[in-house]
C-alpha positions as CSV (number, residue, x, y, z in Angstrom):
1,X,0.0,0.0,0.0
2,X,1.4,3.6,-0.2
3,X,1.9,5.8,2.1
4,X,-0.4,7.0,4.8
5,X,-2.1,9.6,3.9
6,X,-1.9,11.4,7.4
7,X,2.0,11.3,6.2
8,X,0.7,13.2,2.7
9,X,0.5,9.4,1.1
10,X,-2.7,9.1,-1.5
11,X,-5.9,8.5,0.6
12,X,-7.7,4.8,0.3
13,X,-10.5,7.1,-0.9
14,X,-12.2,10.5,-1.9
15,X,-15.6,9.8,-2.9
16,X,-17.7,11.1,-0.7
17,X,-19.9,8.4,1.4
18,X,-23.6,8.0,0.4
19,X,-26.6,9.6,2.3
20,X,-28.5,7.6,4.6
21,X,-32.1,8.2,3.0
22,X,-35.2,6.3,4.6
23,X,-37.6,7.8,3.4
24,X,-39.6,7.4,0.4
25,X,-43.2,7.9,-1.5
26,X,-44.9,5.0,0.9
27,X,-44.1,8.0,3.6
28,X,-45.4,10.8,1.3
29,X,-48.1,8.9,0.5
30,X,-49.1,8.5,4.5
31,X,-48.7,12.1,5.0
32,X,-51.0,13.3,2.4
33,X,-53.6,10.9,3.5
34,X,-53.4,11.9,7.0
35,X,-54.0,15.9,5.4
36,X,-56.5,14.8,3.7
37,X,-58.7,13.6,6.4
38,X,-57.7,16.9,8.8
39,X,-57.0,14.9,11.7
40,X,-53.7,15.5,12.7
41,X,-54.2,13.7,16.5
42,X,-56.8,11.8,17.3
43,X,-56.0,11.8,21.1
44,X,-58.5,13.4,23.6
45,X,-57.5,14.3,27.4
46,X,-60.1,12.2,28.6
47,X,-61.6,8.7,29.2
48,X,-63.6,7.5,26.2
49,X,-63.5,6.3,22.4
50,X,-60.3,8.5,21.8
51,X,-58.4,8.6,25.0
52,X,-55.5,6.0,23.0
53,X,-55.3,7.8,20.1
54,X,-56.7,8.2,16.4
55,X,-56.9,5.3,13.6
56,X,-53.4,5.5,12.7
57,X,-51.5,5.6,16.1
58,X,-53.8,2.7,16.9
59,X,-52.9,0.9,13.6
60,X,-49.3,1.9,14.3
61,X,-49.0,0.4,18.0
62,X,-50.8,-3.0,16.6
63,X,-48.2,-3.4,13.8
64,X,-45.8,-3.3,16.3
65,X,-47.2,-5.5,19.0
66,X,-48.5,-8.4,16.3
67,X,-45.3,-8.6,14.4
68,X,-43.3,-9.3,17.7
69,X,-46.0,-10.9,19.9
70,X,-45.8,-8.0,22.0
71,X,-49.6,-7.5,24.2
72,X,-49.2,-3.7,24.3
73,X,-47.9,-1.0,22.6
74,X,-48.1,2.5,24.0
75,X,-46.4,5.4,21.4
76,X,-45.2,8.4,22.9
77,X,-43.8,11.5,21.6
78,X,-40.2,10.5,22.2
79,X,-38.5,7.5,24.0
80,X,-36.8,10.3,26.6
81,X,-40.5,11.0,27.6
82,X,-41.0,7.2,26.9
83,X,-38.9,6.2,29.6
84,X,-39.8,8.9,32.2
85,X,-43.4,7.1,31.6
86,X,-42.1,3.2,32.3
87,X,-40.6,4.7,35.3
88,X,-44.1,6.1,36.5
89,X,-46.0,3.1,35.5
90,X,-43.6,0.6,37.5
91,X,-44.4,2.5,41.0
92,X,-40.9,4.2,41.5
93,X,-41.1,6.7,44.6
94,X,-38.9,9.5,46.2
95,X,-36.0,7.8,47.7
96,X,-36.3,4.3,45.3
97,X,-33.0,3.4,44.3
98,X,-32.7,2.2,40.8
99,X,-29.6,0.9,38.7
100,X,-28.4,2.4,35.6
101,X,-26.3,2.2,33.1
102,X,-23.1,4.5,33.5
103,X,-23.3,4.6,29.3
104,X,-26.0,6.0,27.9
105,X,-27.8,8.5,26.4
106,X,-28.3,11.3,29.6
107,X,-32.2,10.2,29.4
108,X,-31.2,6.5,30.6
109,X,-30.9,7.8,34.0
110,X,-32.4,10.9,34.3
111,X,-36.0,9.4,33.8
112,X,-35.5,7.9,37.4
113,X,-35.1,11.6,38.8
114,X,-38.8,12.9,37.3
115,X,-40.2,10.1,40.0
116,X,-37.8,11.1,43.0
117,X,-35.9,7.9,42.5
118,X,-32.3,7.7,42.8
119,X,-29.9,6.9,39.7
120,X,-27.2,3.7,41.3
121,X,-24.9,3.3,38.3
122,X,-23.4,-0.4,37.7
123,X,-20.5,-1.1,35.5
124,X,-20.3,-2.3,32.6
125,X,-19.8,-6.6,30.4
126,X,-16.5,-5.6,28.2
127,X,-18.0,-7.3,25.8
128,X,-21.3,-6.3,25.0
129,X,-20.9,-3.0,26.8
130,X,-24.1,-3.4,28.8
131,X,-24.7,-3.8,32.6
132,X,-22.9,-6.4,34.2
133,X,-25.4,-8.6,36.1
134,X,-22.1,-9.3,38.8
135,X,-22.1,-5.5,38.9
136,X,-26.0,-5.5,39.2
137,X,-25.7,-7.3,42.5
138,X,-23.0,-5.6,44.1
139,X,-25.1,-2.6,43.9
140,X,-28.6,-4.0,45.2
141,X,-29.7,-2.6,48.7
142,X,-33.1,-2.8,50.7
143,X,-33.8,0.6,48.9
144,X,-33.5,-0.8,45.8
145,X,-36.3,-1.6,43.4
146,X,-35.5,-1.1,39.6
147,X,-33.1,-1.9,37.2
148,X,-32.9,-0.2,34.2
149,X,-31.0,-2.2,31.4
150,X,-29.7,-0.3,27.9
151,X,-29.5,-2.6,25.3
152,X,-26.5,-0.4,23.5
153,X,-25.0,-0.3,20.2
154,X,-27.9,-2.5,19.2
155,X,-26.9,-5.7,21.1
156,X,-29.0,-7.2,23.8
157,X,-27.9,-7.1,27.4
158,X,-27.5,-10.7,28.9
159,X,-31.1,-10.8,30.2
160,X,-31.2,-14.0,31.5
161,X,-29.1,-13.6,35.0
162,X,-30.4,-9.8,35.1
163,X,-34.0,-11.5,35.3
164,X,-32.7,-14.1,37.7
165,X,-31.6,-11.1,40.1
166,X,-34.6,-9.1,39.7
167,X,-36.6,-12.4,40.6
168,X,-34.3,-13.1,43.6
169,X,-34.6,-9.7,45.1
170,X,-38.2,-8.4,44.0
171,X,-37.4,-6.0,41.2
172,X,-38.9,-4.8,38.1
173,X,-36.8,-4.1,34.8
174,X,-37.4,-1.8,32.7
175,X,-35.7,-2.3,28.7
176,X,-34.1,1.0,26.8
177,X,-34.2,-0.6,23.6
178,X,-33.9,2.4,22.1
179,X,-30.8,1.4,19.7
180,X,-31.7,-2.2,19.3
181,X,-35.8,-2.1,17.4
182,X,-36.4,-5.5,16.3
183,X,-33.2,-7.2,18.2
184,X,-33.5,-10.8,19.8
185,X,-31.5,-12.1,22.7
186,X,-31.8,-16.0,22.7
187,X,-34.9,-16.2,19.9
188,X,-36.6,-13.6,22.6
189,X,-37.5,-10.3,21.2
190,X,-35.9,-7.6,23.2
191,X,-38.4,-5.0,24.5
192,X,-40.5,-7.3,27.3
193,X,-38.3,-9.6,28.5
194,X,-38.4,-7.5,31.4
195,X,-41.1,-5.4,32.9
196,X,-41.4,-3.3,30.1
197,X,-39.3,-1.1,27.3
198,X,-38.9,1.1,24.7
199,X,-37.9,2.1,21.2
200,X,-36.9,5.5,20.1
201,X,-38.4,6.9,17.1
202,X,-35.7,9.8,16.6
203,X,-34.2,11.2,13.4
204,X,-31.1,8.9,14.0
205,X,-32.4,5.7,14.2
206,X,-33.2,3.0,12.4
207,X,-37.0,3.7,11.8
208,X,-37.4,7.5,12.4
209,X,-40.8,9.7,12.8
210,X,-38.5,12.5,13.5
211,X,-39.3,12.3,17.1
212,X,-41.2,9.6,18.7
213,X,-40.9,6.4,20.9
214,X,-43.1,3.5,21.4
215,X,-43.1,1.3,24.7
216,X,-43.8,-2.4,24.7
217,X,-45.1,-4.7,27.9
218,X,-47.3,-7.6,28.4
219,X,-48.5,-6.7,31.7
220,X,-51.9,-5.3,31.4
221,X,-52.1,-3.2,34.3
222,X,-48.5,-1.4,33.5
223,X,-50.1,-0.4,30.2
224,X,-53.1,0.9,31.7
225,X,-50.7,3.0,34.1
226,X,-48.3,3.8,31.1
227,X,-51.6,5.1,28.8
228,X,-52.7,7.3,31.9
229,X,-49.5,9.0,32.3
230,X,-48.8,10.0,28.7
231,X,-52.6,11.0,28.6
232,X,-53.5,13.2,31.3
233,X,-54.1,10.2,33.3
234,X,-55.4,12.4,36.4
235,X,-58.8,12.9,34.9
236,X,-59.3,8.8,33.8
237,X,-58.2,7.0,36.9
238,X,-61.9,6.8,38.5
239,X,-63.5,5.9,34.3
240,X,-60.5,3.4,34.1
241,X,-61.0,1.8,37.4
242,X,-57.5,2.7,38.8
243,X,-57.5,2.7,42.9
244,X,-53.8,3.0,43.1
245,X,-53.3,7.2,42.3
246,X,-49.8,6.9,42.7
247,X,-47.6,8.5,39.8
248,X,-50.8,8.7,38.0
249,X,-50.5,12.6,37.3
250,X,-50.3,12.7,33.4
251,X,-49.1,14.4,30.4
252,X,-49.2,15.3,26.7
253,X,-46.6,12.4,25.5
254,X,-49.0,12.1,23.0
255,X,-47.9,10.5,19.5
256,X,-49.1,12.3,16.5
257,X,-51.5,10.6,13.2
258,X,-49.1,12.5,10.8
259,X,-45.9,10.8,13.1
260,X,-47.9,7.0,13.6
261,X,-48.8,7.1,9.6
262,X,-45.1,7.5,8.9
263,X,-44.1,5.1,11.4
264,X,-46.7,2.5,9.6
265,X,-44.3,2.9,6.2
266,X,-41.1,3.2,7.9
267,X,-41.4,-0.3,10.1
268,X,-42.2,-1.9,7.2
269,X,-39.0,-1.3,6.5
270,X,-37.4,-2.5,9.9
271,X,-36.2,-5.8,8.6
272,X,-34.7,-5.0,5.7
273,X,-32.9,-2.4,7.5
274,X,-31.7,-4.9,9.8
275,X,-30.9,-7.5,7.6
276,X,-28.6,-4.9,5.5
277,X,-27.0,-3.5,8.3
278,X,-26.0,-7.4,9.9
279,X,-24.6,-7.8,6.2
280,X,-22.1,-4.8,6.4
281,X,-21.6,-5.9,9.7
282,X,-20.6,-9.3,9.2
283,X,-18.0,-8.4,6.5
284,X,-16.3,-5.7,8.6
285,X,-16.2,-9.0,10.9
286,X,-14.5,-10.4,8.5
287,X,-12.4,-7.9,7.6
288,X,-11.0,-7.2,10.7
289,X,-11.3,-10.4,13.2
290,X,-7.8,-11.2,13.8
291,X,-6.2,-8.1,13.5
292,X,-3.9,-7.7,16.4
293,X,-5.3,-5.2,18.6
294,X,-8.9,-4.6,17.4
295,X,-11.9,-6.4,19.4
296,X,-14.5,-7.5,17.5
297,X,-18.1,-7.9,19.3
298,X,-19.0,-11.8,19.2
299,X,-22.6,-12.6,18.4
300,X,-23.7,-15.3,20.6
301,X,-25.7,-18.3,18.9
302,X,-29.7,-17.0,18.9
303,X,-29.6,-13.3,19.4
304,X,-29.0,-10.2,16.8
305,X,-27.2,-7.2,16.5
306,X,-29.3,-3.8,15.1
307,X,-25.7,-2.3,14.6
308,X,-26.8,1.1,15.7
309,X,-22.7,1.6,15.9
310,X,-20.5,-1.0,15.1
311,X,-18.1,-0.9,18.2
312,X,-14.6,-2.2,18.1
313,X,-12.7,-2.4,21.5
314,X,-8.7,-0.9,20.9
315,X,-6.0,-1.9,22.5
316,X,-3.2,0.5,22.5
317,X,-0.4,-1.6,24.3
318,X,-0.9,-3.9,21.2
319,X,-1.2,-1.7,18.3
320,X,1.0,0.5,19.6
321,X,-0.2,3.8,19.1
322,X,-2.9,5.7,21.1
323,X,-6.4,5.4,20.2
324,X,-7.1,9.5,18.9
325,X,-4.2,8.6,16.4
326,X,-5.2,5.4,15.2
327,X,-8.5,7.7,14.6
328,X,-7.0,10.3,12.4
329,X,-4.5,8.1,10.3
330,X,-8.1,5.9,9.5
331,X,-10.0,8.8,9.0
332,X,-7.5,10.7,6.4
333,X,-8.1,8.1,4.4
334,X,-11.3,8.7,3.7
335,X,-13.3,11.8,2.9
336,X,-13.7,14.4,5.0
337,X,-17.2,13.8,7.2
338,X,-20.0,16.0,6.3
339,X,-22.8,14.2,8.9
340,X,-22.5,12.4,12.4
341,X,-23.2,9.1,10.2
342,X,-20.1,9.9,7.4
343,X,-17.5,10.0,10.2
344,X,-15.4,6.6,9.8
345,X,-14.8,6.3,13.5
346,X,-15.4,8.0,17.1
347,X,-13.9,7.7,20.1
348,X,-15.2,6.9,24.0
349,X,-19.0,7.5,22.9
350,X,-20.4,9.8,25.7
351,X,-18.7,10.7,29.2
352,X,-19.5,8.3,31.8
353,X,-23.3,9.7,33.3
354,X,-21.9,9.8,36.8
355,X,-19.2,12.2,36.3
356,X,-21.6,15.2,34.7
357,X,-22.5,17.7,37.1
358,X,-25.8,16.8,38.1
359,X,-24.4,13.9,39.8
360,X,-21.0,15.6,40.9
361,X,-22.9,18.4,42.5
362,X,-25.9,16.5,42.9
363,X,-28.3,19.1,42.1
364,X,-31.5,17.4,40.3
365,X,-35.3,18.6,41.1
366,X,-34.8,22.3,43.2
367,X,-31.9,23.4,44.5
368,X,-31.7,21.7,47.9
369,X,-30.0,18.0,46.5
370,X,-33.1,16.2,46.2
371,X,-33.6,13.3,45.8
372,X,-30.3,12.9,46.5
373,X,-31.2,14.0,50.5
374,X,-34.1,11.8,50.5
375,X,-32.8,8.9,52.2
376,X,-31.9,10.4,55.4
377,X,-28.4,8.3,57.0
378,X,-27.3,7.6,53.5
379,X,-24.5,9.3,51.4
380,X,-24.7,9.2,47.4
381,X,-21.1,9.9,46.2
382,X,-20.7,9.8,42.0
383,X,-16.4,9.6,42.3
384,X,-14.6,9.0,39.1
385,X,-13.3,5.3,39.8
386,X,-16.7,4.3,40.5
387,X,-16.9,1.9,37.1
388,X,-13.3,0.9,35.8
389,X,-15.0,-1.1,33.2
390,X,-17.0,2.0,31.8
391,X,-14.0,4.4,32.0
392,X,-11.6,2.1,30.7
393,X,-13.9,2.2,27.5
394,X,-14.2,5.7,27.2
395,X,-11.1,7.0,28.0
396,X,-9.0,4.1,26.0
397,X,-10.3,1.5,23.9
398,X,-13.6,2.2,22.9
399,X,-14.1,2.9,18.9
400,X,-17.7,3.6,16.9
401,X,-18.6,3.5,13.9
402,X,-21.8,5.0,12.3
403,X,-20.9,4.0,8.7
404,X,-22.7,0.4,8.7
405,X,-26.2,1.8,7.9
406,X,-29.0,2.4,5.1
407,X,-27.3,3.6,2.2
408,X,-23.8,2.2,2.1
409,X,-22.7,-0.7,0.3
410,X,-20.3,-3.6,0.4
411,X,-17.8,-1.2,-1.7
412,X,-18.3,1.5,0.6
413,X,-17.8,-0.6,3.4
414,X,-14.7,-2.1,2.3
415,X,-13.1,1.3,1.7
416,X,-13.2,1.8,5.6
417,X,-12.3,-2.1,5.6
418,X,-8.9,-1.2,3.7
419,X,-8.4,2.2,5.7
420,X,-8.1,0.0,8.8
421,X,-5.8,-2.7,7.2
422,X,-3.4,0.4,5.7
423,X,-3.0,2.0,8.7
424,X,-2.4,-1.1,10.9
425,X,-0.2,-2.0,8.1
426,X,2.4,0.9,8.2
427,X,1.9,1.5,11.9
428,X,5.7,1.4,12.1
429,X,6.0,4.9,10.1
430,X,3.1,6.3,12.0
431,X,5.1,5.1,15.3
432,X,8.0,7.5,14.2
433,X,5.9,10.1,13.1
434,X,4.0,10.1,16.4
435,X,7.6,10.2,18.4
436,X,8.3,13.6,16.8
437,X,4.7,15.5,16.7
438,X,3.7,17.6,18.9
439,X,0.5,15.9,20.6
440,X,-2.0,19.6,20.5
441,X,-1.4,19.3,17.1
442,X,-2.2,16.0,16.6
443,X,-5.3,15.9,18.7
444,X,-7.2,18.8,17.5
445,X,-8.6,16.9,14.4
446,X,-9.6,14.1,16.7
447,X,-11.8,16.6,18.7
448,X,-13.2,17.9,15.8
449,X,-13.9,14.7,14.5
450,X,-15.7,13.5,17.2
451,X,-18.2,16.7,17.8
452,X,-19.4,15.7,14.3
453,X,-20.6,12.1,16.0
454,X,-21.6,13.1,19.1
């Protein structure tokens, strides 16, 4: 190969990478329909005929629930809301404790604070970079009564010995599936394994509504409870028969006709989404297993991968250079990144949830530290140390890519493929170079880089 192109070598490419485009005339068609009929929501803040919604959020919930063999399906106006909901409907209270994933979208945790509840972050598997169920337990007190399991990249968390601890010690689970629409863990659709979960309906993933979420359970009464509080649930409880009024103040998390008659089109197109995306996935697998230094994610016999990011673990004692460089030599040879989903690779996905200033000052609801005060007798610290695992990834070894999605193609994908390969290839001149470069210099890129994915 010739030279790197960080070095002033040719690049492996300058072809700029295609668009991810998702929608099409199905979803123009849906709109126009939905204008023509002037409804725009068919929700009404009261008990009665339209208390869950018009024709097509109706239609759009039942797709969902049939194809997966899900009992309910509740849309909201975005899985952030979505979750603050499932927290609600599964009875957590001022001073409830509930574990978290340290990695995550902010909303992950944050959702436990609306109810009073207190965010108790666990650390992370290394390899599927979900919550560790040995982790789990470590953290479990009398106040605990909730775990909260991100299924993240689009792989499943291991379920089974999460539900086995929640069992053991009383607890209900709640599922952000937001990243993982469609995903199975063990020939089990992800979503209501546990108590109940979500989907996010947002511009950036795989089926998009430009905002939206939809939550999934098959326990009656926590869909009841769920359909109150997106629904102004305070003036239903008596029509709906609900005696416990706890949490039961509602909202407007209301999905829209216009949103639910795109969503109709675009999950029609969930599995051919998936099934393109595993493709690309498996031959970046290909590509790369056995490289020295890059960790490839295993998928274990009976469950899937959405590929929301295809996550590759770095190991800089091995490759021999640190992580931000291995970034920019891969990413000069390719074109320059014009979207979040064009950048070749990121580095350390978000800052561990723990170590943001909420937690660190522990400021949340008012400005007197609760919930964090609630639990009179009992400290909540938030130290940096407090998941290894979690800040191993983030600080070190942890690589994404957005670039195995809707509109690329094997050719595109084995541009990045060959990227890799040249860099790890001539490592040895980007070893001397990185021995005589000043480091600001070489780093600024990186950042810039990485605002573009994050």
């Amino acid at each position: 190969m010739s030279k790197l192109a960080i070095l002033g070598g040719a690049p492996v490419r300058q072809k700029e990478f295609p668009n991810r485009i998702s929608m099409g005339l199905e979803e123009k068609r849906a709109v126009l329909r939905v204008l023509d009929s002037d409804v725009l929501s068919g929700f009404i803040g009261a008990a009665g005929k339209f208390f869950n919604g018009g024709k097509e959020v109706v239609e759009f919930e039942g797709l969902w629930a049939k194809t997966y063999g899900f009992k309910n399906a509740v849309s909201v106006n975005s899985l952030t809301t979505g979750l603050q909901v499932a927290v609600g409907a599964v009875g957590i209270e001022p001073g409830d404790e509930v574990i978290c994933s340290p990695y995550s979208m902010s909303a992950s945790a944050t959702a436990v604070l609306f109810y009073g509840g207190i965010p108790i972050f666990a650390d992370l598997d290394l390899h599927r970079f979900t919550l560790d169920p040995r982790s789990i337990e470590r953290c479990i007190t009398p106040r605990t009564k909730a775990i909260l399991v991100v299924h993240l990249f689009g792989y499943p968390a291991d379920m089974d010995p999460i539900m086995e601890i929640a069992a053991k010690h009383g607890l209900r689970v709640i599922e952000d599936a937001a990243q993982a629409p469609g995903i199975y863990y063990k020939s089990r659709p992800v979503g209501t394994i546990g108590d109940v979960g979500g989907f996010s309906l947002n511009f950036h993933k795989h089926i998009h509504t430009g905002e939206g979420g939809l939550l999934v359970t098959n326990n009656d009464d926590i869909a009841l409870r769920c359909r109150l509080i997106r629904n102004h649930g305070e003036n239903a409880t008596e029509a709906y028969g609900v005696e416990d009024l706890s949490n039961m103040i509602g909202s407007n998390y209301r999905f829209t006709e216009l949103q639910a008659a795109i969503g109709i089109e675009q999950f029609k197109k969930l599995n051919g989404f998936l099934s393109h995306r595993a493709d690309l996935g498996r031959y970046l697998d290909r590509r790369l297993l056995g490289i020295p230094g890059l960790g490839i994610q295993h998928i274990e016999s009976g469950s899937t991968h959405s590929y929301y990011m295809y996550p590759v673990r770095f190991n800089e004692e091995i490759v021999g250079i640190p992580r931000s460089l291995f970034l920019r030599a891969v990413a000069a040879e390719l074109p320059k990144p014009r979207f979040w989903d064009t950048t070749p690779f990121a580095e350390g996905y978000v800052r561990p949830l723990y170590l943001n200033p909420l937690y660190q000052k522990k400021i949340a609801i008012g400005k007197k530290g609760f919930p964090f005060n609630f639990n009179c007798g009992v400290t909540y610290d938030y130290p940096k140390g407090l998941c290894p695992v979690t800040e191993r990834l983030y600080e070190k070894e942890l690589l994404l890519s957005p670039l195995v999605r809707e509109g690329m193609s094997i050719e595109d994908i084995k541009d990045f493929a060959d990227a890799i390969e040249k860099v790890i290839e001539r490592i040895h001149e980007l070893k001397k170079w990185s021995d005589s470069a000043g480091t600001e210099t070489m780093y600024d890129a990186v950042k810039a880089i990485n605002e573009n994915v994050l």
